[in-house]
Each structure stands twice: as C-alpha cells, then as structure tokens.
N, C-alpha and C positions, 0 to 999 in steps of 0.2 A: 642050375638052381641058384649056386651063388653067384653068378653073373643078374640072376632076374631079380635077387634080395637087393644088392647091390644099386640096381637100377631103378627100385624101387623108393628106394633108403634118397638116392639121388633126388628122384620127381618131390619125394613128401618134403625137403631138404631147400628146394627150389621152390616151390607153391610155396611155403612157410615164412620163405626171406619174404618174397612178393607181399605177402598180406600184414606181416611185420612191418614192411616198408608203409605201409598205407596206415596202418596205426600210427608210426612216427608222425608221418605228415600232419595228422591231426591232430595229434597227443605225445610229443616226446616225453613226458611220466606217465602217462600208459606204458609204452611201450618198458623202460624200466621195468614196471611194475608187473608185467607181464615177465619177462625174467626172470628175475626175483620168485615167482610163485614158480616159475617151473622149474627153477634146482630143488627149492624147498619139496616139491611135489615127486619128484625124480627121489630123494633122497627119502621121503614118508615111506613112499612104494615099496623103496629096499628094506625099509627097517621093518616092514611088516611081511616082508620074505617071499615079495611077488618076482611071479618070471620074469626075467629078461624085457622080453615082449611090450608087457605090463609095466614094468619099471618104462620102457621106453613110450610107452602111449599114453600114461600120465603125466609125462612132461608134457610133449607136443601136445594135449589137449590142455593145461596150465600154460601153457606159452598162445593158444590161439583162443581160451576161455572169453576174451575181450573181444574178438575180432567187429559180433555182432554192433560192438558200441560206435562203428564208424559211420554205421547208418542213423545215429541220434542224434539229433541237432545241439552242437555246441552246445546254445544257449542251457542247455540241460547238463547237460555233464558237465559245465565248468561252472553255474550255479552257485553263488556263494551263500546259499542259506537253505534250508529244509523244501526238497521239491513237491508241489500239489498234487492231489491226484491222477490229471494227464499229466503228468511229468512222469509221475508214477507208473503212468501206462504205458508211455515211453519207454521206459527202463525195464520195464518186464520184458518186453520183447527180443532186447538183445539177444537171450540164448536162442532163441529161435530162431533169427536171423542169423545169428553164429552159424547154428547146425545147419542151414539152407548154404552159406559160401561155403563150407568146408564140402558138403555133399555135392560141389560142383567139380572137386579135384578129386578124382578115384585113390589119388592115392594118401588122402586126410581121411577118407568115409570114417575108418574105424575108430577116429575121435568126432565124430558126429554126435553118438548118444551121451560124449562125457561133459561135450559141449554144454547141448540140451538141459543138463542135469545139475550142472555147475552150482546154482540157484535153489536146489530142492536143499528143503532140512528134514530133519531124520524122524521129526515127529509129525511128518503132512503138511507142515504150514509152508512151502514152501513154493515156488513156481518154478516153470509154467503147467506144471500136472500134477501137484500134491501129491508127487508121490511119499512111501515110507520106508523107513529102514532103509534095507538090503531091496528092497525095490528101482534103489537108487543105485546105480553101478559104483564100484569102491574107486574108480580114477577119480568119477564126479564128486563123492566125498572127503577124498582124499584133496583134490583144488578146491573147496569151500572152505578148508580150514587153515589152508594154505593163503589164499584170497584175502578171509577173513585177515588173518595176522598179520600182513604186508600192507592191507588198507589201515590199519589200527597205528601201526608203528610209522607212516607215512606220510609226510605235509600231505593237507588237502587247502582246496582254497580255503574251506572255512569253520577250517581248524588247525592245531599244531599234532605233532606226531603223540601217541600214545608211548608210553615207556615198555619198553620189552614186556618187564614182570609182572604190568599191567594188563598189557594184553593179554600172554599168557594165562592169568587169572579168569579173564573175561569170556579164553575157549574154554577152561577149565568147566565155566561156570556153565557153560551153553551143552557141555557133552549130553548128550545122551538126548535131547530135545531140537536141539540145531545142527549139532554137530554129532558127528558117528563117535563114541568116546573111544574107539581101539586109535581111532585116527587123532583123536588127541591127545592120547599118550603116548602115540609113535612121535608125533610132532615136536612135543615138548621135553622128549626125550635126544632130540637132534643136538648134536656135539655143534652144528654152527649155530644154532639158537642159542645155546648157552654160554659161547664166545660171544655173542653181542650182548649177551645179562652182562656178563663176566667185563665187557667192557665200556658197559653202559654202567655198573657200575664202581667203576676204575674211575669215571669220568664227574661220577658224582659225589664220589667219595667214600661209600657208602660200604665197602668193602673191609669184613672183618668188623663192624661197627654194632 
C-alpha cells in the first residue's frame, strides 16, 4: 500500500513538472504565479484544520488552477488594457480546459473539480456553473482567494503591483459575496502574509507611524 501511495505521489509529481513546464514556455510569471498561490493555498488549507490529503490537493490544484490558460491565445492574456467581450469568452473557458488536461492524467483527476471551480464566487456570480457557497468545493475557494491576492499584489502588463494592505482590504471587502469569508480570515491571518505587510512596510516607512 505504501509502495502504490508512493507511486502514485511519483506519476501526480511527474504529470505536474510536465504541464508546469509548458506554462513556463509560454508564461514565465505564470508560472511564478502559479507558485506562489499554491504555498499560499497549502498553508490556507492548514489553518482551517484540513487533512493531510486536502492540505496536499489544494496545492497541486493552486499549482495547476492556470494550466487551462495555455490554450488562449497570447494576444489575450498579455493584453495591455481591459479585454472585450470575446476576450472574455476566451478567458472563461480556461477552467474547463484546465479540468479536461488534468482529467487526462489519472493520477491529477482529484484536482479536476477544484480546477473547474477555481473561478466560481460564493454568491453565484461566478463561472463556468454559477455555482454557491459550499456548492463550490473548499480547495476551489480556498485558490480564488489565494489567486485573487497574488494577482492584486503583482506587476501586470497594465498595471503596477497593489500594496499588501490594500489587497488585503479588497478580500476583506469581497468576503462573503466573492470570496468564502472563513477563507479570508484564514488568509489574512497567515504569518507569511503579514511578513510581507511587516516588510512592505519597513520599506515605506510607515512602521510605527
């Protein structure tokens, strides 16, 4: 049995570089960014006192939540200004696409639906299925808020980085509508979150003031 966990652990380990690697090619700040969301995502998990398991399928689905965007055409995704409506159509479609490569390696399936879900908000307005709540599986809520704060605090072409405390403020403001609110106060309650305030504002002076 520990030899087939093992083996298992190996193949999702292997399929995961591969598809990572294919993000880079297109996207080396994806791939970053992909990262980045799955410690954050890894590290949510735990503070909200999931198994093992869970703690560990929240990552890898935060680490592959992008995969789907390798099939959108550049010109979209690196965009330096508000994308149209096909654009828009475009962009909806990644988690779906996500959730079809990941359902092609047996041993990603079980981040298939967090995939999927990545995208939904907690009050139905979300895609690709409106779902609500707890309709919504807790890994995929748990990388939206994850997602959200790492796109917020992170060059984009066309824009500059948001300030920690800023963002912060902006899930805050989103709990309970966009965002699951247990998930944004495990979020904001993370010891490396508040070493980047802690040293965002060190940097601006702002400490003690």
């Amino acid at each position: 049995m520990y030899a087939n966990k093992a083996s298992r652990s190996s193949a999702s380990r292997q399929v995961t570089d591969a598809l990572l690697q294919v993000i880079t090619e297109q996207n080396a700040s994806l791939d970053e960014h992909v990262e980045r969301v799955s410690v954050f995502a890894g590290e949510v998990a735990q503070a909200l006192g999931e198994p093992e398991h869970e703690v560990w399928l929240a990552r890898l689905a935060a680490k592959l939540h992008d995969v789907g965007k390798t099939a959108i055409p550049a010109s979209v995704l690196d965009k330096p200004g508000p994308l149209d409506e096909r654009e828009w159509e475009f962009m909806r479609r990644h988690p779906l696409i996500g959730e079809r490569i990941v359902l092609a390696a047996p041993a990603l399936a079980g981040t298939a639906p967090l995939i999927r879900s990545s995208h939904e908000r907690v009050d139905g307005g979300g895609y690709p299925d409106g779902l609500v709540g707890e309709e919504i599986p807790l890994g995929a809520r748990i990388v939206a808020v994850c997602d959200a704060f790492d796109a917020m605090t992170s060059e984009r072409s066309y824009r500059g980085p948001t300030s920690v405390e800023a963002a912060l403020e902006e899930l805050r403001s989103h709990a309970g509508t966009q965002f699951d609110a247990a998930v944004v106060d495990a979020f904001c309650s993370l010891t490396s979150v508040h070493q980047g305030l802690d040293e965002e504002q060190q940097h601006t002076g702002t400490v003690g003031s």
